[in-house]
N, C-alpha and C positions, 0 to 999 in steps of 0.2 A: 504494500500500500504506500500514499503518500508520504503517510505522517512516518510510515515506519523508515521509508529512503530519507526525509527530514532529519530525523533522530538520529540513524545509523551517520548520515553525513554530519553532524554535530558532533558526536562522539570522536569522530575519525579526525577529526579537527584539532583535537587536543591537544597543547605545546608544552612544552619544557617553560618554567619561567614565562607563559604570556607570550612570548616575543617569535617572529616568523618572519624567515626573509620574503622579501617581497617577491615575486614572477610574474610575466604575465599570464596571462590565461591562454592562449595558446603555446606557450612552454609548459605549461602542468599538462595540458591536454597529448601533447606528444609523451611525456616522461611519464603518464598514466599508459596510455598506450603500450607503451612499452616494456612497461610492470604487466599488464595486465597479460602480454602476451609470452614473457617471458614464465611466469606463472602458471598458464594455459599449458606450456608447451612441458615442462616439470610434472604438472599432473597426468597430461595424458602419455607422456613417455614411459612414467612408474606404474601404472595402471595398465597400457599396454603390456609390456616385459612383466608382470608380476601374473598379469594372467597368460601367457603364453606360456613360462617357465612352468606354473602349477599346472596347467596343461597337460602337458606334458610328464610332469612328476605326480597325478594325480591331487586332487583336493580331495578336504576332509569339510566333515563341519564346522572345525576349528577356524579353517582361510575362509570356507563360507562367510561365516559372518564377521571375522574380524575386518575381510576385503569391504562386507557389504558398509560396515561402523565406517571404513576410512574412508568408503566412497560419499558417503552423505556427510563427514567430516568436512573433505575436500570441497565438497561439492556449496556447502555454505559457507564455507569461509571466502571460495571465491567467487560466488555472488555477491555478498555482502561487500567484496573490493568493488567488483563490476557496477554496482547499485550506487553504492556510495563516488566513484569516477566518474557516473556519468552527466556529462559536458548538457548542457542548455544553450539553444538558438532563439534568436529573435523570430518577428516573421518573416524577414527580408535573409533570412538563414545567416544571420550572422552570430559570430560566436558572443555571447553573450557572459557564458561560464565553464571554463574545462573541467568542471569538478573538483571533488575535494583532491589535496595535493598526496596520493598514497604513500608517498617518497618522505614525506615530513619527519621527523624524527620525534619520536613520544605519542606519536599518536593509536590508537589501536588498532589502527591500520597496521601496526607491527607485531600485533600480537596473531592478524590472522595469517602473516606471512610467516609467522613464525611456524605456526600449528602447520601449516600448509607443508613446510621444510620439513618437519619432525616426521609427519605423518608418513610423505613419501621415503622418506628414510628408514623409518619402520617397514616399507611394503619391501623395501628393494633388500634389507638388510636379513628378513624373516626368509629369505630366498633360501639365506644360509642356513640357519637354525631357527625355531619358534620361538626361542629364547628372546631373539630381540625383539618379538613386540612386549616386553618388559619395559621396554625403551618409551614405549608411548604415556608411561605414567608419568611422565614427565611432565607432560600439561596438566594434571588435575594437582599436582607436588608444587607447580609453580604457581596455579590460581592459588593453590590453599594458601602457599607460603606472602604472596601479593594481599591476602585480606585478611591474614593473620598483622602483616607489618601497617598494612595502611588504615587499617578497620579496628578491627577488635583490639589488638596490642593497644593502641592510642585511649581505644573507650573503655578497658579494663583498668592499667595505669592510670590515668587522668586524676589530674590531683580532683579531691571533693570541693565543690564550689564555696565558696565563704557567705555564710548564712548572712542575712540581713543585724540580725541580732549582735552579732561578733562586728561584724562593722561598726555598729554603733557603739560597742564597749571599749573596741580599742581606743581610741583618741583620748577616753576618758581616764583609762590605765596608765595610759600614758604622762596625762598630766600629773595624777597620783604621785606618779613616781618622783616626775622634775617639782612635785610642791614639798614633798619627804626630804629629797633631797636640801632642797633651799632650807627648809627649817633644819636640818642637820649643819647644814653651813653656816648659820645664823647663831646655833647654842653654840657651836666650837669658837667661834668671835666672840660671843658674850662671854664665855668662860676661860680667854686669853686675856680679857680686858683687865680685870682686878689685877691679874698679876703682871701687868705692864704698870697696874700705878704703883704699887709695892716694891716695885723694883723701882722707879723712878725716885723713889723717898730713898 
């Protein structure tokens, strides 16, 4: 839907620090392009050769569905690049928007390039042994460890807020103290005094 390409390109948007070099829009649109087909061309290479080798070596249930998990894997994360990339025309077809910049750094745009990377290196590397789709826990290890450091850690830690009540006692506490002190300073002068005149005589 719209709202959902809205959002997802919002998201994808995201910087380090606020701050993004500038381009124009038909420089994001070519360097989108170019992601997006370099990407294409990764998946459907690993997906080819991964079904040809099992082919050939027989499949189990096991490559059944693990192949079937990595293909609807692949299969959204690179829509979600494709959705989120794509460019807007005027009515005169002029380019009006190349899309969100996939290239950007920090954005989550890099998390689905990443999954995309990890995945097909699970397919190609399971060729060898089934051991290495072991390898694919890698992305539920890194979301957990991402909303452990940036979520929960923060809202478990987090100092307790300062009640309304303590606000208003400190200052009070405060003067307390500096008025004790002043009358301690005050009797130690009065009680130097006599014997500065005693000594004077």
């Amino acid at each position: 839907s719209n709202e959902y390409k809205s959002y997802l390109s919002a998201m994808v948007t995201a910087k380090i620090g606020g701050k993004q070099m500038a381009k124009g829009e038909k420089e994001i649109l070519a360097e989108n392009t170019r992601t997006l087909k370099f990407y294409k061309n990764m998946i459907t290479a690993s997906l080819i050769l991964y079904a040809a080798v099992k082919w050939i070596q027989g499949f189990t249930w096991t490559n059944v569905i693990l192949s079937l998990l990595s293909g609807i894997g692949l299969s959204f994360c690179y829509g979600s690049l494709k959705a989120a990339a794509k460019p807007s025309y005027g009515e005169g077809g002029n380019l009006i928007s190349g899309g969100t910049d996939l290239n950007m750094e920090g954005g989550i745009s890099d998390y689905f390039k990443d999954i995309i990377m990890v995945t097909c290196a699970c397919l190609l590397l399971s060729l060898i042994s089934d051991l290495f789709w072991y390898c694919w826990l890698i992305i539920p290890a890194f979301a957990l460890y991402t909303l452990w450091t940036n979520v929960i850690k923060p809202w478990i830690f987090a100092p307790a807020p300062e009640t309304p009540q303590q606000a208003q006692n400190e200052p009070p506490r405060k003067g307390m103290r500096q008025t004790k002190q002043r009358k301690q300073a005050n009797n130690t002068s009065m009680g130097n005094q006599p014997m500065s005149a005693f000594n004077l005589r």
